[in-house]
N, C-alpha and C positions, 0 to 999 in steps of 0.2 A: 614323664610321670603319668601314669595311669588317672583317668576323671573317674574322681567322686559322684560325679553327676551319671555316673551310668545305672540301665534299667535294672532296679531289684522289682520283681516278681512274688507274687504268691502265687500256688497252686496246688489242687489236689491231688495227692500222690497220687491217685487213682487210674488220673486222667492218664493218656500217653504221652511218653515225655515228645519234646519237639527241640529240634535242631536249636529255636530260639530260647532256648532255656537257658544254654549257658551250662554253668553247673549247678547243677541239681543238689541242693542238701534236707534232708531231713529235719525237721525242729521239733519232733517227738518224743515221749520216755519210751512207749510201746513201738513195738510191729504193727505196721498196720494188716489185719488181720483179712486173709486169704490171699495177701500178695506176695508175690516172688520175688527175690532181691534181682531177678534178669526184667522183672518187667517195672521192675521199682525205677532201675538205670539210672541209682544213684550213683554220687561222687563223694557225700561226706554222711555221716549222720553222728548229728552233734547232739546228743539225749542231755546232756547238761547245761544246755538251754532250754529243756521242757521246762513247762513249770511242775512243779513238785507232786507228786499222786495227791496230796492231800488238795491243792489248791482245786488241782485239774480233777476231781470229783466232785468238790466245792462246787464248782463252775458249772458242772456238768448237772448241779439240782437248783441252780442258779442262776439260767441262762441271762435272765433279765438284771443281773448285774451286770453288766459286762463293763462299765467304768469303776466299780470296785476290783473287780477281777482284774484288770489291766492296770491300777495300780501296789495291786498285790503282788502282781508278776513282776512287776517294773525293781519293785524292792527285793522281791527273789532273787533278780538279773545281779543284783546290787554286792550278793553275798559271794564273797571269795570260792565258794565253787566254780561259780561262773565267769571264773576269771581266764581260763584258758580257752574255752570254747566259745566267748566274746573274743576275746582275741584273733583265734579262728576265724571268725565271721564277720570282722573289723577287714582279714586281710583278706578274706575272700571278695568283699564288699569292693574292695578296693583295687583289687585286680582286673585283667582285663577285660576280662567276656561279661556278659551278664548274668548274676546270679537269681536264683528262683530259689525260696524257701516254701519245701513240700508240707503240709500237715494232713493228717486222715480226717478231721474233723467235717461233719456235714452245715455246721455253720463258715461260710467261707466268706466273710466277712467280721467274721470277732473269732478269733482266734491268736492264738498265740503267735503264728507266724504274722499275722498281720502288724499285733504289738514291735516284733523285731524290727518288721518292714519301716514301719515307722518310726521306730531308734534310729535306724542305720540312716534314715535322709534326714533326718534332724527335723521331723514335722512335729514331736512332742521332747519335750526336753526331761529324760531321764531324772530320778532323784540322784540327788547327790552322791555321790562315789560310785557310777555304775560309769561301764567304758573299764577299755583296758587301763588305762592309766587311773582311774579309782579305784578297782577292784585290787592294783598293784600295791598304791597306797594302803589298801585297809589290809593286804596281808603283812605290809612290814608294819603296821601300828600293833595288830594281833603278836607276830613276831617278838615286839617290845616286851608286851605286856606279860608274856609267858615268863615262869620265872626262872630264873640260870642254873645251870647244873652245877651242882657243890663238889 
């Protein structure tokens, strides 16, 4: 079985990707703007882990929150959108090479990929029902609560 313990990365997409990257994924909504998907030399780009336009504008006239921002996001992660491409990046996390989570962001220390970075080694403990097995739960509770065809 594949270790948990292997290097998750952040970096600027910017930069050139390097052989020690592993797979490269994107954790963005947008393109990052003037680059080329050949020089980008991604492998995934999971936009449903961005955080939300609204947050990530929030943020962007905000910068000096970045502990509210990080737990805005953390409860964004939380909502059954982000159940599949948590998923995704549970099993990427968890495979073999090493993963690198790309963001265009010029703060490259508070950033959304950093927040992931930090989910996936277990260094901040998620709110409740976030992870694929939360996000799984809160779809079949949603599921319940809808009401039955007549």
């Amino acid at each position: 079985m594949p270790s948990s313990r292997k290097r998750v990365s952040v970096k600027r997409v910017y930069e050139d990707p390097a052989p020690s990257d592993g797979t490269r994924v994107l954790v963005d909504r947008l393109w990052p703007r003037g680059l080329t998907k050949d020089r980008a030399a991604l492998d995934s780009w999971l936009k449903a882990l961005a955080p939300s336009n609204e947050l990530r504008q929030w943020y962007h006239s905000h910068p000096e929150q970045w502990g509210d921002f990080r737990k805005r996001y953390l409860r964004e992660l939380s909502r059954p959108q982000s159940a599949e491409a948590l998923d995704q990046l549970y099993r990427l996390a968890h495979g073999t090479k090493p993963l690198t989570l790309l963001f265009a962001s010029k703060h490259e220390d508070r950033n959304n990929a950093v927040v992931l970075k930090d989910l996936l080694a277990g260094m901040r403990k998620p709110p409740t029902g976030t992870g694929p097995a939360g996000a799984r739960a809160m779809r079949h509770r949603e599921a319940k609560r809808m009401p039955r065809p007549t």
